[in-house]
Wavefront OBJ file of the C-alpha trace (Angstrom):
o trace
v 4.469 10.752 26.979
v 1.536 11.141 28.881
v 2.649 14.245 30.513
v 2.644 15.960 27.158
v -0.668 14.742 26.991
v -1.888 15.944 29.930
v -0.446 19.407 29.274
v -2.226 19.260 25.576
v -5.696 18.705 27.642
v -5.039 21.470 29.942
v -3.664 23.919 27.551
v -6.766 23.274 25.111
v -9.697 21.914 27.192
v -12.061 21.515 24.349
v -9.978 18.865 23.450
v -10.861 15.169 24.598
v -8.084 12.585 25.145
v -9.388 10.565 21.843
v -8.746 13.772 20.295
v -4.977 14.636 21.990
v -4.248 10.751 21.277
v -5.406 11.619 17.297
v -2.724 14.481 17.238
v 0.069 12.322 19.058
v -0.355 10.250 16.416
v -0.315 12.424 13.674
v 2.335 14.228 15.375
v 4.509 10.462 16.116
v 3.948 9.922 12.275
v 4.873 13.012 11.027
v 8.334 13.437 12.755
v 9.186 9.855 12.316
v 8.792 9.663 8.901
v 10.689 13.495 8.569
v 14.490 12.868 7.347
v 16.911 15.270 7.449
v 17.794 18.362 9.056
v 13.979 19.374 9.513
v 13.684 16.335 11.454
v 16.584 16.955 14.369
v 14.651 18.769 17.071
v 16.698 20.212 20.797
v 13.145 20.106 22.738
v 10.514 17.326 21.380
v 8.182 18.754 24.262
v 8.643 22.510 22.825
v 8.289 20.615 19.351
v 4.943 18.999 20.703
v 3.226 22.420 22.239
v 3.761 24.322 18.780
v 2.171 21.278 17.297
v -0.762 21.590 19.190
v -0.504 25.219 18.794
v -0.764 24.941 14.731
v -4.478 25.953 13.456
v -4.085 22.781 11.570
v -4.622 20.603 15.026
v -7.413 22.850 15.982
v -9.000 22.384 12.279
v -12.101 20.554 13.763
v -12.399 22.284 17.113
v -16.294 22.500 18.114
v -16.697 25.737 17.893
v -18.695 28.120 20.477
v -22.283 28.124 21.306
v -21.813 23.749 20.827
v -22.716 23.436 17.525
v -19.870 21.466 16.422
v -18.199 21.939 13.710
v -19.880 24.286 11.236
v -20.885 23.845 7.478
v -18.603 25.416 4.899
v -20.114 28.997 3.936
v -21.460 28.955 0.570
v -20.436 32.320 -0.119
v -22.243 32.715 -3.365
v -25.503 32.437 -2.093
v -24.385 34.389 0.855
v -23.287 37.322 -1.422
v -26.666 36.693 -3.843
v -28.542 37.097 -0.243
v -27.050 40.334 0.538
v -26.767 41.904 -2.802
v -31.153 41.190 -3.297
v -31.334 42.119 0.575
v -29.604 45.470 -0.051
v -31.701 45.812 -3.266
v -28.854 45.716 -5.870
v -30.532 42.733 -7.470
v -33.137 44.234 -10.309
v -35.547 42.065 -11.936
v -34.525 42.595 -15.824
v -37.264 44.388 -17.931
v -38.118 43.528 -21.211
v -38.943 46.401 -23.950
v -42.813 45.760 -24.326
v -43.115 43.306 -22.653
v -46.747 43.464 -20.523
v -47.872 41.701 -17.851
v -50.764 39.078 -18.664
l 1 2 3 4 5 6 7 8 9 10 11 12 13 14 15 16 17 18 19 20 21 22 23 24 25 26 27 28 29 30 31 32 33 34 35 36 37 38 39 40 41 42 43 44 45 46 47 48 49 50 51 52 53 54 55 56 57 58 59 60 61 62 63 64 65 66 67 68 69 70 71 72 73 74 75 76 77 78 79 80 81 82 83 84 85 86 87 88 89 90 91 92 93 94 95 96 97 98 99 100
């Protein structure tokens, strides 16, 4: 309903209504295709606000400063950085070796 809607923009106003629409869906989908005793809810709206409260629905939030969404870390290079940065990273020496 659109008041569940509504409450999703106000409760999370980063959110745009293309984006509260996306989770409805998702949401719609989710519970109708659900069978069982999972799927019985008492309160749909309760059932909606912990939806939108999951990290999953805030996944692709922009995030602050408005960059957007941000890169995955490559933490490899990251650690590689810090490890030369902090001087742990030695250049290997060969036995006899000279410099030409």
């Amino acid at each position: 309903p659109r008041a569940w809607g509504d409450w999703a923009l106000g409760a999370y106003p980063q959110w745009s209504a293309e984006k509260v629409r996306l989770e409805a869906s998702k949401f719609r989908n989710h519970w109708t295709a659900k069978t069982g005793k999972d799927a019985t809810k008492r309160d749909w709206k309760a059932t909606w606000e912990n939806w939108c409260h999951s990290p999953i629905a805030h996944q692709d939030d922009p995030r602050p400063g408005g960059r957007g969404t941000q890169p995955p870390i490559d933490t490899a290079a990251r650690n590689a950085e810090a490890r030369r940065l902090l001087g742990f990273e030695t250049q290997p020496t060969l036995t006899g070796a000279t410099d030409a």
